[in-house]
N, C-alpha and C positions, 0 to 999 in steps of 0.2 A: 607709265601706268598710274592710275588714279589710287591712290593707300586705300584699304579697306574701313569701311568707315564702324566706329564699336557699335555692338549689340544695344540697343534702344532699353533705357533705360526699364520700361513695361514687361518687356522679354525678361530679365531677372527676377521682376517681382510675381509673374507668369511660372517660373522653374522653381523660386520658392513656397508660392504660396499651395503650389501641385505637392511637392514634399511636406508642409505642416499640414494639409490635410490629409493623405497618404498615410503622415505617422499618426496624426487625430484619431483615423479610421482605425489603424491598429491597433491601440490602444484601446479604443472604445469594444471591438472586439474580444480582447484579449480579457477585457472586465465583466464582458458580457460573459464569458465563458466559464470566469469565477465565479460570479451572480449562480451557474448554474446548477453548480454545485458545491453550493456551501460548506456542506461537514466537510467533505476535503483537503479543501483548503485553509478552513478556521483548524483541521490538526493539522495540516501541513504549518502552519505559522506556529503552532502551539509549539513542535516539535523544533521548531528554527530557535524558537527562546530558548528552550529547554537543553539545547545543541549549544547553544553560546555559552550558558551556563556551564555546562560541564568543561569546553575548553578553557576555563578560568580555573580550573582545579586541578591537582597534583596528582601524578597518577595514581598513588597509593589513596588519598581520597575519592578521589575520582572510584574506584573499585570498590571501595568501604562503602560509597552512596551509594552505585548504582545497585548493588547487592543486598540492600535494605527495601530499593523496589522491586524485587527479582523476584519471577514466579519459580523461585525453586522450592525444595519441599521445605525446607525448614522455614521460608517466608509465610508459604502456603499454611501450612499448619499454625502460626500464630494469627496470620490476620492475610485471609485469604480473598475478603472480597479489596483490600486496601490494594494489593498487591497486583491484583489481577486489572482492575484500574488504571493505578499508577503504573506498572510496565509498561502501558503501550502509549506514554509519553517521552518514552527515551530511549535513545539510540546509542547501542553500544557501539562504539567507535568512533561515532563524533561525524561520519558523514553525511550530511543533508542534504549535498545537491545530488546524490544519484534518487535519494527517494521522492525529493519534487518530479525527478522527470517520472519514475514510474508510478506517484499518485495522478500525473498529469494525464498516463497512459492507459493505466488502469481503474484508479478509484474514478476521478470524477468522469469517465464514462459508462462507468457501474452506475453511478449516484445520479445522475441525468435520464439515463434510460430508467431505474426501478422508483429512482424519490429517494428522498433522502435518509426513511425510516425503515426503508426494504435493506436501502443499502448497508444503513449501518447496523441493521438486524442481521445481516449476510458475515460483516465484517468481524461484532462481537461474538457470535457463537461460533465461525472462525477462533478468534484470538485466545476463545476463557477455554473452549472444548480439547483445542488441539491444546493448549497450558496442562490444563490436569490429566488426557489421554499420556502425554508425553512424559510427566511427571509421576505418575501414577506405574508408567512401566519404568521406568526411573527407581520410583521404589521397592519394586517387584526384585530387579536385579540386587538393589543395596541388600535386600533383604535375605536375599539367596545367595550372597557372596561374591555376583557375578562383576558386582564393582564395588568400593572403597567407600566405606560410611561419610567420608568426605563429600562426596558427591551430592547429598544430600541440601550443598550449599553452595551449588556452582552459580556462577553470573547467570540469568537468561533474563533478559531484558530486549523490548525492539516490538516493531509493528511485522514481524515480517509473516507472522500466521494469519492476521487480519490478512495481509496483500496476498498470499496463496490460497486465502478463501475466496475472494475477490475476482483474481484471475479465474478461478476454477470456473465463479459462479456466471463469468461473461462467455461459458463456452455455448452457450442456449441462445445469446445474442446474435452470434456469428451465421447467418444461415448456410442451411446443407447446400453442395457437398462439404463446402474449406469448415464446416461446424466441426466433422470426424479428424481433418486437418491437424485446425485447434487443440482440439482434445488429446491426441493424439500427443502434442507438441507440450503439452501442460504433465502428461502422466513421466513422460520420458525427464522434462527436465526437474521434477520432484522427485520422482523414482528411482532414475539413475544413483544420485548421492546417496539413497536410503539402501540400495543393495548392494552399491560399492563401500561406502561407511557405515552404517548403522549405529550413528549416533543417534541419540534421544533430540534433537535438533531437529534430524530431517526425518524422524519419526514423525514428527510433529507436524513439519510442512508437507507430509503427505496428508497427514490425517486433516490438516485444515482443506486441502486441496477437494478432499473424500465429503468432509462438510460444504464447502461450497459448492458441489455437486449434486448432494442431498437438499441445497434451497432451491429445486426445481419448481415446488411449489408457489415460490415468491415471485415467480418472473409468469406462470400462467399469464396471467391477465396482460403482461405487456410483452407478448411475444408478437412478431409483425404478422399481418394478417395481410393478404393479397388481396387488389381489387380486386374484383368479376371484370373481366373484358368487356366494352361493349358489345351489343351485340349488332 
């Protein structure tokens, strides 16, 4: 039998050069689809810094800082637009990769279909409304004894009222019928927590959820619109 003779040298540079453009392609993709939605990802990064920073600090720091940007009411009442700002640069717990994948899921296909000033109009009155809604019945309770004057200066810091506005506000995106689906699927997983615990938390993430619903106004203009058939 004649030994099999190697693969020619062309063939190798033919299987490599098919993978560097392969990976090219995907990468150029994958920049293209940052390019598309920039707020997103410019706080997605912001919040990566802001993540590293706090893994450098001691837990008991670590709680003394993040609790200086806390939208809670003692924050609130001194300096309330500072607060309401800087909370939603920081992530209590320190985890970042779950919220790349669902800004990746959520925001910048919010911010791609409305533009970047719908979306971040969507996101803030999320973030500041359901802040002092939740805060506000927050204080109603200290006030009535239904909870501990302590309260008044608990941790709440994080993006996560901006992202249950967000979610809420892409249920207009989804066309009928999977739109009732959606909706459906957005009330139950906010709601649930809020009737099973009724913490001032998930008071909060419904009430962003109820705000994001109410920017119906914002999406008119860029709802899909069907051809005509020809005729």
């Amino acid at each position: 039998m004649t030994p099999s003779s190697p693969a020619p040298p062309t063939r190798h540079r033919t299987i490599a050069g098919s993978w560097i453009r392969s990976v090219g392609s995907w990468i150029r993709s994958v920049g293209s689809w940052i390019r598309s939605a920039p707020g997103t990802y410019v706080w997605l990064a912001a919040l990566f810094v802001t993540t590293v920073i706090v893994h450098q600090m001691s837990p008991d720091f670590e709680e003394d800082f993040l609790r200086q940007r806390s939208t809670n009411i003692h924050e609130l009442t001194e300096d309330p637009l500072r607060v309401l700002f800087a909370s939603a640069f920081w992530i209590d717990g320190g985890q970042w990769v779950p919220y790349a994948l669902l800004y990746t899921v959520f925001h910048a296909p919010a911010e791609r279909w409305l533009g970047t000033l719908r979306w971040l109009t969507v996101a803030v009155l999320a973030h500041v409304l359901a802040s002092l809604a939740s805060e506000g019945v927050l204080a109603w309770a200290i006030r009535h004894g239904h909870v501990p004057p302590a309260a008044a200066n608990t941790l709440d810091v994080g993006v996560s009222y901006a992202l249950a506005g967000v979610v809420a506000v892409l249920t207009y995106r989804v066309p009928p019928p999977w739109r009732y689906v959606y909706l459906f699927a957005v009330l139950v997983f906010y709601g649930v927590p809020l009737i099973a615990g009724r913490s001032f938390t998930d008071l909060g993430h419904f009430t962003a959820v109820l705000i994001g619903l109410a920017c119906y106004p914002l999406t008119r203009s860029r709802q899909r619109t069907k051809t005509p058939a020809p005729q």
